[in-house]
N, C-alpha and C positions, 0 to 999 in steps of 0.2 A: 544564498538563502535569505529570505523576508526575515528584517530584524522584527514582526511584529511575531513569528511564531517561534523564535529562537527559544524564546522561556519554555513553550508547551513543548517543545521537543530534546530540551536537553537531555531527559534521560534515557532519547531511544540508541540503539546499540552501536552504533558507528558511523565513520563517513566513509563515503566511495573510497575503491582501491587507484581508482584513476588518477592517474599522473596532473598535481596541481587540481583537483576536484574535491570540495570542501562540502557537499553534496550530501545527504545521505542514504546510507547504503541499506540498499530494502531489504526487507525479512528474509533470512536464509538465502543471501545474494552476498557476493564483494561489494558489487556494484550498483550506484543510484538507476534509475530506469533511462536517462538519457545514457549511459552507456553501458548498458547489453547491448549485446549485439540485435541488432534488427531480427536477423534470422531464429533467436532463442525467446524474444519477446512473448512469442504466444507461445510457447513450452512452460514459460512462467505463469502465464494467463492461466493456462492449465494445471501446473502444479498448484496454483491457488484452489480454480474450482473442487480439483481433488481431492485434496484438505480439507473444502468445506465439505462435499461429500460423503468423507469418512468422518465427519464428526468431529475432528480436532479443530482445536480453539485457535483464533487468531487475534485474542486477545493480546492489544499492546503492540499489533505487527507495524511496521514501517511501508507504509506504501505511497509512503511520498511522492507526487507526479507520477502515478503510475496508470496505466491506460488500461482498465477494464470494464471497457467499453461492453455490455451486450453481455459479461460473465454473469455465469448464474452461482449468486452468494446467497441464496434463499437457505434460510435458518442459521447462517454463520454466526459465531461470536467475534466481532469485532470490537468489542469495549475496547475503550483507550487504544484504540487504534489511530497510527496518524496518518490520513487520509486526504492532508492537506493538497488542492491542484490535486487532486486524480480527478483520473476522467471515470466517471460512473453513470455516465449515461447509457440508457436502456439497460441498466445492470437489474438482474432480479434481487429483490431486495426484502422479498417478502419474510416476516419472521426473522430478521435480520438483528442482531443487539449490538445496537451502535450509541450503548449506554457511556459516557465522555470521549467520545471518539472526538478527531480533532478530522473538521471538516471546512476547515479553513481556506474559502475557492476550489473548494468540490467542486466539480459541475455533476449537479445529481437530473 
């Protein structure tokens, strides 16, 4: 992990369950995004848009290096979200509250 975001994330919820992986483990996951499985990646992709869909907040989520790529987060709450390295390119983003979110090499 980059010692320069180690302060902004100490108080998200855990590290990866990964053997020796110091990592940390995304929202409602064991595990950081380099190890899901390949195959379940976009099930998560999805369980995300889902949640934004239904309304529920993802304020504070951990989506550390996560690749959602092209996800539609139009109107999400992502405050204090850590977003640091995700990929969010062509993400909809529109009405988005990414009020202290941590977008530390996002690619937006």
């Amino acid at each position: 992990m980059l010692k320069t975001i180690e302060p902004i994330i100490k108080k998200a919820e855990g590290s990866c369950e990964a053997l020796h992986c110091e990592e940390l483990a995304l929202f409602e996951s064991r595990y950081c995004w380099a190890h899901i499985p390949e195959e379940e990646k976009k099930a998560y992709r999805k369980k995300i848009e889902s949640k934004v869909r239904k309304g529920e907040s993802l304020k504070g989520a951990v989506l550390y290096k996560a690749d959602l790529s092209r996800a539609d987060l139009s109107g999400a709450n992502l405050s204090e979200a850590v977003l640091c390295e995700a990929n969010l390119s062509g993400a909809e983003l529109s009405g988005t509250n990414l009020y202290k979110a941590y977008l530390y090499k996002a690619n937006l």
